[in-house]
C-alpha positions in Angstrom: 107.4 211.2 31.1 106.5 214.3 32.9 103.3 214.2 31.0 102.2 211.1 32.4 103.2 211.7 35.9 101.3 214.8 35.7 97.9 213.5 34.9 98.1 210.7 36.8 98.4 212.9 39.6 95.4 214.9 38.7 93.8 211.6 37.8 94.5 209.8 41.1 94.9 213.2 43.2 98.2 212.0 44.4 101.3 214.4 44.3 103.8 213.0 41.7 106.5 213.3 44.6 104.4 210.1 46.2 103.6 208.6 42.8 107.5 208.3 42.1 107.9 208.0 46.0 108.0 204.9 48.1 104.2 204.6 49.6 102.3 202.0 50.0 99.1 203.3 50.1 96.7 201.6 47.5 96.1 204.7 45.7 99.4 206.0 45.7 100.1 202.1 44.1 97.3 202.5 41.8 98.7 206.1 40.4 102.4 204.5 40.1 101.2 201.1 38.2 99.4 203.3 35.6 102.4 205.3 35.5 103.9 202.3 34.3 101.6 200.9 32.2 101.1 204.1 30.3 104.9 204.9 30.1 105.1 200.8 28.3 102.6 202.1 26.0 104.5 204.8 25.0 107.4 202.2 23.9 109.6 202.8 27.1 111.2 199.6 28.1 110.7 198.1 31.5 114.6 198.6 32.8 113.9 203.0 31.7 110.6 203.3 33.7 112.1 201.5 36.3 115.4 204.0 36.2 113.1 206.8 35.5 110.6 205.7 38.4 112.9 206.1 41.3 115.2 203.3 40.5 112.9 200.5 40.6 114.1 197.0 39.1 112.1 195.6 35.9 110.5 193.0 37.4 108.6 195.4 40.0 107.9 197.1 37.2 106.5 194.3 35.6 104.4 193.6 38.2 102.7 196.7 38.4 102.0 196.8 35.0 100.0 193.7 35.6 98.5 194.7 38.4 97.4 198.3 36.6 95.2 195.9 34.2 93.4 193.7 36.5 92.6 196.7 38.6 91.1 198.5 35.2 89.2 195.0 34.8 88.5 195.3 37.7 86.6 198.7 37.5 84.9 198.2 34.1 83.1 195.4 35.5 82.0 197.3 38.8 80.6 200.0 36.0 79.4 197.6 34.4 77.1 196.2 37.5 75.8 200.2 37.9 74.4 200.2 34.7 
């Protein structure tokens, strides 16, 4: 896990303090969600990132692992309009 956290904070430029914190801020959100996501990937079910993730409950977990998608969508089609 410390893997991920760690280049999603040099990713994001957000301490992983605020990434496992409690901000709001949207790219201190952003940074968590593909915390999540990435830690899924890895086979980590949603109750252990949540326990690992500053006791967060699945379904918040859930949630941001949605959310980490439609914000990559979200991006590749802003790229996309730059080309």
């Amino acid at each position: 896990m410390h893997d991920i956290l760690t280049k999603a904070s040099a990713l994001f430029d957000v301490p992983i303090k605020t990434i496992v914190g409690r901000s709001r801020i949207p790219r201190h959100c952003e940074a968590r969600f593909a915390v999540y996501y990435a830690m899924v990937a890895r086979r980590w079910s949603r109750h252990e990132v949540g326990a690992a993730m500053n006791g967060r409950d699945h379904t918040t977990v859930s949630w941001g692992i949605e959310r980490a998608a439609e914000l990559a969508k979200e991006r590749v089609l802003v790229a996309d309009r730059r080309r």
